[in-house]
DORO-884656 format. One record per residue (C-alpha): chain; residue number from 1; x, z, y. Coordinates in steps of 0.02 Angstrom, whole numbers. Layout:
(pt 'A', NUM, (X, Z, Y)) ...
REM end
This chain:
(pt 'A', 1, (1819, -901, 1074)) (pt 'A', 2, (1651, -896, 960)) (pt 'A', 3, (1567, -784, 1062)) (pt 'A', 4, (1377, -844, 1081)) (pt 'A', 5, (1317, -907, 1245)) (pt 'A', 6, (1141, -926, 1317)) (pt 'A', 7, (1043, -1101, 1338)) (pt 'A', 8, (937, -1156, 1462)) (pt 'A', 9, (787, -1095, 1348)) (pt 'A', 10, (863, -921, 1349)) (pt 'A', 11, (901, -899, 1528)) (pt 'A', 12, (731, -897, 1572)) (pt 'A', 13, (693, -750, 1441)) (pt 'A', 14, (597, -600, 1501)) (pt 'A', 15, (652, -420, 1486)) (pt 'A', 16, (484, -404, 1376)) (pt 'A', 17, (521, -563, 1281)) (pt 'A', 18, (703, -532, 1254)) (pt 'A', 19, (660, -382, 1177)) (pt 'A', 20, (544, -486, 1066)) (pt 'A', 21, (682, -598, 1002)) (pt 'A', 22, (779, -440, 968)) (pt 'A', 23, (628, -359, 854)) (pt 'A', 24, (624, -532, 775)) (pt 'A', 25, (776, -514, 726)) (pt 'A', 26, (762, -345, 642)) (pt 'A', 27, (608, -423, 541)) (pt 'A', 28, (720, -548, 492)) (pt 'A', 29, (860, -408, 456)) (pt 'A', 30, (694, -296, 368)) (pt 'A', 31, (639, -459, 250)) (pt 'A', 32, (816, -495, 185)) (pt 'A', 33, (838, -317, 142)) (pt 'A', 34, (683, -279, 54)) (pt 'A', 35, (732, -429, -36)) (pt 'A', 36, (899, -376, -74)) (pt 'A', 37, (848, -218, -152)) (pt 'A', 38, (686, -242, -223)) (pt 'A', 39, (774, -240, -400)) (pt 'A', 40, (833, -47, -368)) (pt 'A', 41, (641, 8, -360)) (pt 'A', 42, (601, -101, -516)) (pt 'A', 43, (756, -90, -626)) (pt 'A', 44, (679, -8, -784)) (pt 'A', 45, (520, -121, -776)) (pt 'A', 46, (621, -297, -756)) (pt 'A', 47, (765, -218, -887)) (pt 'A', 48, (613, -154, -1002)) (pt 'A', 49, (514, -322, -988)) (pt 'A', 50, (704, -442, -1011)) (pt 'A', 51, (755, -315, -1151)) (pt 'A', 52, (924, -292, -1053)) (pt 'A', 53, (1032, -144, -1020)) (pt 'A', 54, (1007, -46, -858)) (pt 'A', 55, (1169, -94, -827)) (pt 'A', 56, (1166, -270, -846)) (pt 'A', 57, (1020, -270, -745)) (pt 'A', 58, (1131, -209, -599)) (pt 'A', 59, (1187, -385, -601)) (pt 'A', 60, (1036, -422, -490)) (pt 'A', 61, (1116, -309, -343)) (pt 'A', 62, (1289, -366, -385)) (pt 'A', 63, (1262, -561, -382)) (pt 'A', 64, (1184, -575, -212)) (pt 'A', 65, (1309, -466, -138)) (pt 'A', 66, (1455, -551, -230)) (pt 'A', 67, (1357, -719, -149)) (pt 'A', 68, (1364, -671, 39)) (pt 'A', 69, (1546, -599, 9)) (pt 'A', 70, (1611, -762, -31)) (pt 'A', 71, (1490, -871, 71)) (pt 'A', 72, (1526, -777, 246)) (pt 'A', 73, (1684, -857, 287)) (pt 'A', 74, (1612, -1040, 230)) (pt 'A', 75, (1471, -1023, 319)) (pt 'A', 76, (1543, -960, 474)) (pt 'A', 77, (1665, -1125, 475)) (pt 'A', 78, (1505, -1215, 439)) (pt 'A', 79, (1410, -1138, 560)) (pt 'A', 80, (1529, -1235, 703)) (pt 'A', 81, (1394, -1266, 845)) (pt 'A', 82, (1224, -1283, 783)) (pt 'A', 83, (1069, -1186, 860)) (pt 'A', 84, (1079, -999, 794)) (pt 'A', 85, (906, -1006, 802)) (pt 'A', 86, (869, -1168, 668)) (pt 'A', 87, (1009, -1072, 560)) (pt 'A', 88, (907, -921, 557)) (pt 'A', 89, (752, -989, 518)) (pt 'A', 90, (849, -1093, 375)) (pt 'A', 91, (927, -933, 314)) (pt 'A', 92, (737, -863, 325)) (pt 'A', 93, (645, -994, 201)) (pt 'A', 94, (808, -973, 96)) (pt 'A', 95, (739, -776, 65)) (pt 'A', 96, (572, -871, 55)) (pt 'A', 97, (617, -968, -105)) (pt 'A', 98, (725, -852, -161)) (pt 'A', 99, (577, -711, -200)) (pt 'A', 100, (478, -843, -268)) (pt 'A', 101, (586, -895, -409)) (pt 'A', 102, (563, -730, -510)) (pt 'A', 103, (391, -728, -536)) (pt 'A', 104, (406, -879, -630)) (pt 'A', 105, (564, -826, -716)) (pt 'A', 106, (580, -823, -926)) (pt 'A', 107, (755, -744, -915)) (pt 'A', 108, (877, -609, -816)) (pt 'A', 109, (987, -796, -792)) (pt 'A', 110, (853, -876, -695)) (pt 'A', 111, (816, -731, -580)) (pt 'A', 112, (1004, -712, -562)) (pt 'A', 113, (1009, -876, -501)) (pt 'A', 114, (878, -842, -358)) (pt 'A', 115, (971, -712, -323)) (pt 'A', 116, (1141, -833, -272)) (pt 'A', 117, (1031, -911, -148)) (pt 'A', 118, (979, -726, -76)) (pt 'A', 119, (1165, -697, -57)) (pt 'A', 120, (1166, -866, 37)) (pt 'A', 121, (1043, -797, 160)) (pt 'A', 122, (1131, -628, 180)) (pt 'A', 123, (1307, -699, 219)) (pt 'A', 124, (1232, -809, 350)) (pt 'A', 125, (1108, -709, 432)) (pt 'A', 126, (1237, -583, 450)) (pt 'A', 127, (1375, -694, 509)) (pt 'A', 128, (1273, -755, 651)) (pt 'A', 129, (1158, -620, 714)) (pt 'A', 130, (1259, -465, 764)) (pt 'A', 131, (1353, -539, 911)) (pt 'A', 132, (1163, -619, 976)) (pt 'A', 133, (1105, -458, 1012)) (pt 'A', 134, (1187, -431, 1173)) (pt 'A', 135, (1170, -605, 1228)) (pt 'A', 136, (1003, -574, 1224)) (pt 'A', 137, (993, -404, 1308)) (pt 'A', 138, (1137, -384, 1406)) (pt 'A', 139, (1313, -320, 1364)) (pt 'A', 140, (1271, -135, 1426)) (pt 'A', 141, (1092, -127, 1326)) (pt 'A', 142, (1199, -225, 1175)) (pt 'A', 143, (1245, -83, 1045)) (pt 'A', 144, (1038, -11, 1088)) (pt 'A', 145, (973, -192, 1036)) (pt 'A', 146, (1104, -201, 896)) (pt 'A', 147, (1056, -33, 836)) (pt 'A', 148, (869, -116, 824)) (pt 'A', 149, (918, -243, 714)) (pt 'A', 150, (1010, -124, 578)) (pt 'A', 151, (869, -15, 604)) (pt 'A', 152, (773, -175, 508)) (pt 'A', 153, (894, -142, 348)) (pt 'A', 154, (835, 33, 358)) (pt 'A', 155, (663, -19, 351)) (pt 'A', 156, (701, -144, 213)) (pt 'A', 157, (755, -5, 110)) (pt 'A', 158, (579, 90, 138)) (pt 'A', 159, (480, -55, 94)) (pt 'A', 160, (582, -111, -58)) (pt 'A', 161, (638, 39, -136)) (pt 'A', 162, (448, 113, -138)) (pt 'A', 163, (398, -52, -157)) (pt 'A', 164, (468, -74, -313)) (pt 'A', 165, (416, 92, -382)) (pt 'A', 166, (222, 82, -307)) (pt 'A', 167, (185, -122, -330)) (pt 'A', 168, (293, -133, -498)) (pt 'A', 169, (192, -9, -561)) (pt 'A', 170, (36, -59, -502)) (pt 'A', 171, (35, -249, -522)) (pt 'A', 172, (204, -304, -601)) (pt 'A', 173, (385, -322, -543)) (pt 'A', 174, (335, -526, -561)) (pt 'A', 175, (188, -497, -401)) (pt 'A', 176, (294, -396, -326)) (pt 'A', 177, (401, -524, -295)) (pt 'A', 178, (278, -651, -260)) (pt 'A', 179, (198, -512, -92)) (pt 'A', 180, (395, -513, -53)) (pt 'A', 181, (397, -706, -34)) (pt 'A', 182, (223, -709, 72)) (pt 'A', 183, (304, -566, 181)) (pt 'A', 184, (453, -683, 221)) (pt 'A', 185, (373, -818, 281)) (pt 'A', 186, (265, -743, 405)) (pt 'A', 187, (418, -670, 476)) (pt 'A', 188, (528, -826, 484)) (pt 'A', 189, (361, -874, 570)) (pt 'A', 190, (358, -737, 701)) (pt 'A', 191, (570, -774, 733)) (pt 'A', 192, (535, -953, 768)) (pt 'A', 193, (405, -904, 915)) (pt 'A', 194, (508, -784, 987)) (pt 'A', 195, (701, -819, 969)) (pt 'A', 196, (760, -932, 1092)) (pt 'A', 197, (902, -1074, 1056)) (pt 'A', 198, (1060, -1002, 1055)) (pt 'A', 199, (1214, -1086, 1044)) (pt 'A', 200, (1423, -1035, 1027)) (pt 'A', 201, (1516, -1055, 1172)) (pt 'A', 202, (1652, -1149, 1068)) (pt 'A', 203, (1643, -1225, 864)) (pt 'A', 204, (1686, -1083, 744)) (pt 'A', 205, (1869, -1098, 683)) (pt 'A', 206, (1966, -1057, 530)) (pt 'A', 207, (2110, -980, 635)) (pt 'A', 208, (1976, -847, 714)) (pt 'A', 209, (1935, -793, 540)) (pt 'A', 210, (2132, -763, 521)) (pt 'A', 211, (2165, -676, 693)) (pt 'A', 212, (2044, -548, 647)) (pt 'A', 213, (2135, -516, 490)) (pt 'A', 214, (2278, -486, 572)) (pt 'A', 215, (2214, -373, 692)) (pt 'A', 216, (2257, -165, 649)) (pt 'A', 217, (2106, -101, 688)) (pt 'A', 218, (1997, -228, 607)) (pt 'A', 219, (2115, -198, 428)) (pt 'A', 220, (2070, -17, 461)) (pt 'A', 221, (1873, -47, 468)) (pt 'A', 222, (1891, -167, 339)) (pt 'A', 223, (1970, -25, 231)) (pt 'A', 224, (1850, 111, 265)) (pt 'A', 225, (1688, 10, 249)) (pt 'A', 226, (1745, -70, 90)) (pt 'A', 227, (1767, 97, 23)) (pt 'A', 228, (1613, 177, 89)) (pt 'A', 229, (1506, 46, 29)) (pt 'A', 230, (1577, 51, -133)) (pt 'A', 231, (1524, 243, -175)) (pt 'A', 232, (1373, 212, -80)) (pt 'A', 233, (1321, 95, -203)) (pt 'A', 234, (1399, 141, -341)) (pt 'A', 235, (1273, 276, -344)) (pt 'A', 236, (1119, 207, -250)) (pt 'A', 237, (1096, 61, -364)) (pt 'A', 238, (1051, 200, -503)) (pt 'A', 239, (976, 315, -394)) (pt 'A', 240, (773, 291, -496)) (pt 'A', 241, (852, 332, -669)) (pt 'A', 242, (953, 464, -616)) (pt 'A', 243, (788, 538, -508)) (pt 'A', 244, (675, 475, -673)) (pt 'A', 245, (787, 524, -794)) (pt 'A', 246, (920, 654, -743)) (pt 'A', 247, (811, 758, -614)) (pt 'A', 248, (646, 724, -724)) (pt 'A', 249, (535, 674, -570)) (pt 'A', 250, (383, 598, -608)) (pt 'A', 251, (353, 391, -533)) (pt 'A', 252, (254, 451, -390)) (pt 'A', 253, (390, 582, -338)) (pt 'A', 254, (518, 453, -351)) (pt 'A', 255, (416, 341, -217)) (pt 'A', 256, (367, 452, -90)) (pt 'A', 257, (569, 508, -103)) (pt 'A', 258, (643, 344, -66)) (pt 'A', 259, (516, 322, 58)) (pt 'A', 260, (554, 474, 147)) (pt 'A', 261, (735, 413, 122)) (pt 'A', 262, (716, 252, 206)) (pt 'A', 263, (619, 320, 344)) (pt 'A', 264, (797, 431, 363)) (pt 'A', 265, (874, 289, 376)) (pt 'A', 266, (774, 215, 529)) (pt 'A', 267, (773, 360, 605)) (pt 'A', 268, (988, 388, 557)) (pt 'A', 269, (1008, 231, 634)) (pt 'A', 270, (929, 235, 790)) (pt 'A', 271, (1013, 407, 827)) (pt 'A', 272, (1177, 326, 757)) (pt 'A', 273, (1166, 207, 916)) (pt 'A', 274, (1189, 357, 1049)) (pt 'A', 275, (1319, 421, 924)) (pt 'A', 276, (1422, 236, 898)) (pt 'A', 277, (1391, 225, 1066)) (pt 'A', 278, (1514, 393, 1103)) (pt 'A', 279, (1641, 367, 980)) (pt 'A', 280, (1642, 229, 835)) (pt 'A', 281, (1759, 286, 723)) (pt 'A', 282, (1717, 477, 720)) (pt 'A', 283, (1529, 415, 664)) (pt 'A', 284, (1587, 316, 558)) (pt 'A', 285, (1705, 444, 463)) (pt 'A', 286, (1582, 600, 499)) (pt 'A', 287, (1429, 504, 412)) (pt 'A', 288, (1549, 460, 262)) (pt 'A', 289, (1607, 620, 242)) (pt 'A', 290, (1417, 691, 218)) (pt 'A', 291, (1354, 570, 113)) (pt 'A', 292, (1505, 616, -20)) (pt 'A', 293, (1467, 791, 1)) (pt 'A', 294, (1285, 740, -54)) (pt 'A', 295, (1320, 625, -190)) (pt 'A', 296, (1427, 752, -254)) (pt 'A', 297, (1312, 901, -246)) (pt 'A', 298, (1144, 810, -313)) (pt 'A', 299, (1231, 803, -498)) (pt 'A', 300, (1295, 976, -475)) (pt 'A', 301, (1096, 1036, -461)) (pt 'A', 302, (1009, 1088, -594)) (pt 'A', 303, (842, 982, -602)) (pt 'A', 304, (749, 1047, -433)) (pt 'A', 305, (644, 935, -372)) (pt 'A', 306, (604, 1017, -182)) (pt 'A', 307, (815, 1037, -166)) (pt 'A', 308, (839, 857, -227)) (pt 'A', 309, (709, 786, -131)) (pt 'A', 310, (782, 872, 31)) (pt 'A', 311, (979, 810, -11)) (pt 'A', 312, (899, 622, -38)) (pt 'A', 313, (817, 611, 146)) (pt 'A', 314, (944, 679, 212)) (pt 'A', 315, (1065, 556, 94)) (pt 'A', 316, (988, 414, 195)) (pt 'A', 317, (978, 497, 365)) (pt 'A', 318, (1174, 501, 374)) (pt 'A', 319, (1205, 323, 280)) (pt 'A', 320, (1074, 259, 409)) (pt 'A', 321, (1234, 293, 554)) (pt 'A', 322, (1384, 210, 410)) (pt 'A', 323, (1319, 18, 438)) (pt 'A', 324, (1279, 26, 616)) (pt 'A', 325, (1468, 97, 651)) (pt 'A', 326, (1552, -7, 542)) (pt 'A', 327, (1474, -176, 598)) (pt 'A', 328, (1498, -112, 814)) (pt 'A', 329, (1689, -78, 734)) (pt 'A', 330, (1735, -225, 666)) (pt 'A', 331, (1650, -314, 828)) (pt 'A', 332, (1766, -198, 957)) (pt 'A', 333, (1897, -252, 853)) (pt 'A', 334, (1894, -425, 894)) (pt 'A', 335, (1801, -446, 1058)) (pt 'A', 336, (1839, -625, 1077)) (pt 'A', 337, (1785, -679, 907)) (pt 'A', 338, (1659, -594, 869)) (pt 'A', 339, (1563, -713, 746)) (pt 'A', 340, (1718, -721, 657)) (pt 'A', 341, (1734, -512, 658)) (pt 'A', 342, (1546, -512, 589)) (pt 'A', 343, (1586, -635, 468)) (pt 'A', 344, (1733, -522, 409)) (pt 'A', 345, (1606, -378, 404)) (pt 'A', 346, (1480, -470, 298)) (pt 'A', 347, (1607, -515, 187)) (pt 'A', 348, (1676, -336, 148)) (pt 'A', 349, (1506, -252, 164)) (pt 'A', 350, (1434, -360, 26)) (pt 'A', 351, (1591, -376, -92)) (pt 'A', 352, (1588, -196, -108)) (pt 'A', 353, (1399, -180, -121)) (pt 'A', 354, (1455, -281, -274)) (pt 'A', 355, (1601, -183, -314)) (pt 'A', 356, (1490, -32, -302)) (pt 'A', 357, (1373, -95, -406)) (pt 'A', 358, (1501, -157, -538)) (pt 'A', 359, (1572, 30, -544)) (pt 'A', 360, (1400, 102, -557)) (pt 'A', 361, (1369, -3, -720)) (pt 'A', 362, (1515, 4, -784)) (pt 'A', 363, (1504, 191, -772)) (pt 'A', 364, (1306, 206, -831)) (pt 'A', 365, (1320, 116, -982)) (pt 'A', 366, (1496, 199, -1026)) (pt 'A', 367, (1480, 368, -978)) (pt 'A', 368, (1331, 460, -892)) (pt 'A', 369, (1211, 439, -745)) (pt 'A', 370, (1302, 630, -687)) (pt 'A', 371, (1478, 560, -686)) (pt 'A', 372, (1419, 405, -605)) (pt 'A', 373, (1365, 485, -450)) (pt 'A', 374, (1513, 606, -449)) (pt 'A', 375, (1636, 470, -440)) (pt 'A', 376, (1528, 384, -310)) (pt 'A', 377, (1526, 538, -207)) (pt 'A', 378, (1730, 556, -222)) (pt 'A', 379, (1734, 386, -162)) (pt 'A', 380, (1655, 405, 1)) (pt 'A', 381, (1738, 571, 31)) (pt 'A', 382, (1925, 465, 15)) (pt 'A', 383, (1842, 330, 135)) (pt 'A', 384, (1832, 470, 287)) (pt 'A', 385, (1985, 534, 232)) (pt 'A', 386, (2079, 365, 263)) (pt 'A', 387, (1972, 330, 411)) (pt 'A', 388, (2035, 493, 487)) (pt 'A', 389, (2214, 463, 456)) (pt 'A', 390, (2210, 268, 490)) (pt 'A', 391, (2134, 295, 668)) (pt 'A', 392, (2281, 426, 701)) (pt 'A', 393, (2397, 272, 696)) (pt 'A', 394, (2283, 168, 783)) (pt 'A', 395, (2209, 249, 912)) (pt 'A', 396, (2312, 187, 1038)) (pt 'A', 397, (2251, 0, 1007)) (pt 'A', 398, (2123, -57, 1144)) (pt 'A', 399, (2016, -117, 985)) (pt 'A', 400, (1948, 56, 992)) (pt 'A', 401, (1971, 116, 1173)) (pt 'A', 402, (1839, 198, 1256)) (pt 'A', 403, (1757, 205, 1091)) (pt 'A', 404, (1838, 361, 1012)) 
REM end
């Protein structure tokens, strides 16, 4: 059993402090996300400035992602029983040196290579951190607190998306960068104060990764999160030059949109937490089902900004729910490995970010920004489609009970 176990340290946590560790933790989660996507907001200024395609500059979301999808499962052997605590704040000055590599960078190769030590940092943090959260609080306050944390990669995307747009514009994608590197380190700074030293009740082990795997319900979520994440990214990673160029909104527009779509993701997440908390899979499929309807209507529109705008917020109000109930999923599905089920979930979540990502190119720079996001939005429609049908057949597993 991985599960993660209080110290001494942690046992004497206050309600008040607890709480602490858990915001720390969706800093942490809020830091590594901005980083992640910083590129989306400043694609055409990076690909302008490199003289490279749009679509090869896609590499910079595909690489990191591609990075934590392998690294998960290493790093969760490696993991074994060090402090969770030192790991996070390594993972943290990883993200640190990893947005302050660009800046200095002469090609997309270099910034690509910053961006394998970003997907280091990803596939650790989120190994390790989703099954702290109800260590911390409690098992009953555990999906709240976890819902807090994913609330941080909702916040990511309002800082980093806008970010990208306002700062790129305004001082450079390269200083952009650089206030992404400063921002890290006062946050690794704040989790070092506040998280206490947590520890696994057991060393991680190979075989946990492989029980998991085995485990019906866990292929299922595996299945419809792989899929979901691919149309979700498929399309998001193009989402500026298809608001730029397809719906013919101005830079500002495009800013205050993701912003207002990122802020629908906090709040989509926080409400996702009372939905998870009812029934796992029917959030899960419901949210997917939406955000294909969306992606599939926005190229359907004929350029209006006000209707576009409205279909974007909402866009990220329902995703906001898709990573909360996919993560508390794959967790229910293996109760008594639950590192190894996060690992698992790291794994898929970011080799189909990649995936996504890959398609999204592949279909930009071959066929159009419209079909792009219509094949995206068919995507996510099949992934509630098999979710519904897979959970028919195993519904009657106790992975889920309770849950449903």
């Amino acid at each position: 059993m991985s599960s993660t176990v209080p110290t001494a340290a942690t046992a004497q946590q206050t309600p008040l402090r607890a709480w602490l560790a858990v915001t720390s933790l969706a800093l942490v989660a809020f830091v590594i996300v901005t980083s992640e996507f910083i590129p989306v907001g400043l694609l055409p200024n990076i690909t302008d400035s490199l003289h490279v395609s749009l679509g090869l500059g896609g590499l910079m979301v595909l690489v990191p992602a591609l990075t934590a999808a392998l690294a998960a499962p290493l790093l969760y052997l490696g993991a074994r029983s060090h402090s969770r605590r030192r790991l996070i704040a390594a993972l943290g000055l990883l993200v640190v040196i990893a947005n302050l590599i660009p800046p200095f960078a002469t090609n997309l190769t270099e910034i690509l290579l910053a961006r394998v030590l970003l997907g280091i940092a990803i596939a650790g943090f989120w190994t390790v951190v989703p099954p702290l959260a109800p260590q911390l609080v409690g098992e009953r306050l555990g999906t709240r607190a976890t819902a807090i944390i994913i609330a941080g990669v909702s916040a990511g995307t309002v800082v980093g998306l806008p970010a990208g747009q306002f700062l790129g514009n305004a001082v450079g994608w390269r200083t952009t960068f650089a206030v992404a590197a400063a921002v890290s380190a006062l946050v690794v700074a704040a989790q070092i104060v506040f998280l206490p030293d947590l520890r696994p009740a057991a060393a991680t082990r190979a075989r946990d990764l492989g029980r998991v795997l085995r485990t019906k319900a866990a292929q299922l979520g595996i299945a419809v999160t792989a899929i979901a994440f691919i149309g979700q990214f498929a399309a998001s990673t193009y989402l500026t030059p298809f608001l730029e160029d397809f719906s013919h909104l101005t830079t500002g527009t495009v800013s205050l949109v993701f912003l207002l779509y990122g802020v629908g993701g906090i709040l989509g997440t926080l409400i996702g937490g009372s939905l998870v908390a009812r029934s796992v899979i029917g959030s899960l499929t419901g949210a997917a089902a939406l955000v294909g309807i969306i992606v599939l209507a926005l190229p359907l529109l004929d350029p209006a900004p006000v209707a576009v705008g409205i279909l974007i917020v909402a866009w990220g109000l329902i995703w906001g729910v898709i990573p909360l109930a996919a993560q508390i999923y794959l967790l229910k599905a293996a109760p008594r490995t639950q590192e190894a089920a996060a690992s698992v979930a790291v794994a898929t979540m970011q080799l189909s970010i990649a995936a996504g990502s890959a398609l999204g190119g592949l279909l930009v720079d071959s066929t159009t920004l419209r079909a792009t996001f219509l094949v995206a939005g068919a995507v996510l429609i099949v992934s509630a489609a098999i979710a519904t049908i897979g959970h028919a057949a195993t519904s009657s597993r106790p992975a889920d009970q309770g849950t449903c």
